[in-house]
N, C-alpha and C positions, 0 to 999 in steps of 0.2 A: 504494500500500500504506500503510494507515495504522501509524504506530509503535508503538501503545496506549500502556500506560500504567506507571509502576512505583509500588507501593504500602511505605511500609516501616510495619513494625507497630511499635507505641510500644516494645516490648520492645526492640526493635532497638537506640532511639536511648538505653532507658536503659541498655543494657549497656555501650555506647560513653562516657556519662557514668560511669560504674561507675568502669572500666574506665582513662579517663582518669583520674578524680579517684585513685585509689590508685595510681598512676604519679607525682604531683606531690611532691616533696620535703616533709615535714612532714607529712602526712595517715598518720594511725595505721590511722583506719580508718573508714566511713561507721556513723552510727546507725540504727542498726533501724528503730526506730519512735519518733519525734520525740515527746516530750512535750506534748498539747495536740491533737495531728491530730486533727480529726475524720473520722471513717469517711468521708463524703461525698468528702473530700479522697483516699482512697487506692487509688480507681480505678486514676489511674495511677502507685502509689507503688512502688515494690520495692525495699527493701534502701538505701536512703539517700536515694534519686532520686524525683523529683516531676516528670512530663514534662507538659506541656500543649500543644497545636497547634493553633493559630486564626489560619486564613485564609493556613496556609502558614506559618507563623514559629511555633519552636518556643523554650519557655518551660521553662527549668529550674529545680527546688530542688532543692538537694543538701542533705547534713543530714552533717555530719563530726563526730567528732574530730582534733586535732591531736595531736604529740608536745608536750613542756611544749619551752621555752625556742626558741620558733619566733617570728621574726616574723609575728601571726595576718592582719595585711592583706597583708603580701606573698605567704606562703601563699594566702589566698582570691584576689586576683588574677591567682597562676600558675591556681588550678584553672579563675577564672573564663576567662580565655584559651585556655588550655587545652582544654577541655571545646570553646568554642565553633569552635576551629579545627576539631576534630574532628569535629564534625559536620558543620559545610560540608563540610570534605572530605572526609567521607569516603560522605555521604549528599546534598550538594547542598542544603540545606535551610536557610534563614537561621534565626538566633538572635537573637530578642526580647533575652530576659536570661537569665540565671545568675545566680542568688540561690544566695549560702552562709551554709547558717547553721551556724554553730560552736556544736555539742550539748556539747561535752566536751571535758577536755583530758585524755590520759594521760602520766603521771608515770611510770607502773612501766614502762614500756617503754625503756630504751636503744636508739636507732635511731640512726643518722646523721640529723641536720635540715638 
């Protein structure tokens, strides 16, 4: 009996980046639509996320704001760790990179950082 096969749809993996990324301490919240995007680029874009899959290794940009008074590198490295664990496990799929670009920083927000 053959096993076939399991397909996941890009949607999948950005929600789980989504998803992840607004979980991480400091992240206010992802930017819409990045300054600069060209159309070409937002095939696979949705709500912050930029997913890309070649040759089996999946390729992310996330596009955030933070809360003001965060350390912004150790923020990007939770999300970037973050994010990537999350996909191995929870799709089996290796992770190229995690690019974050920090769009913005919110001030008006009081949050816990």
């Amino acid at each position: 009996m053959d096993e076939g096969k399991t397909t996941i749809a890009p949607e999948v993996l950005i929600t789980i980046a989504r998803l992840t990324t607004l979980s991480v301490p400091g992240v206010s919240r992802l930017c819409i639509d990045p300054p600069g995007m060209n159309r070409i680029f937002k095939r696979n874009y949705v709500e912050g996320v930029r997913i890309e899959v070649k040759e089996d290794l999946v390729y992310i940009d996330i596009y955030v704001a933070l809360l003001k008074d965060v350390n912004m590198r150790e923020v990007s490295r939770n999300i970037q760790q973050q994010v990537s664990r999350a996909i191995e496990e929870m799709v089996g799929m290796q992770v190229g990179w995690v690019n974050i670009h920090i769009e913005d920083i919110d001030y008006g927000r009081e949050n816990e950082a």
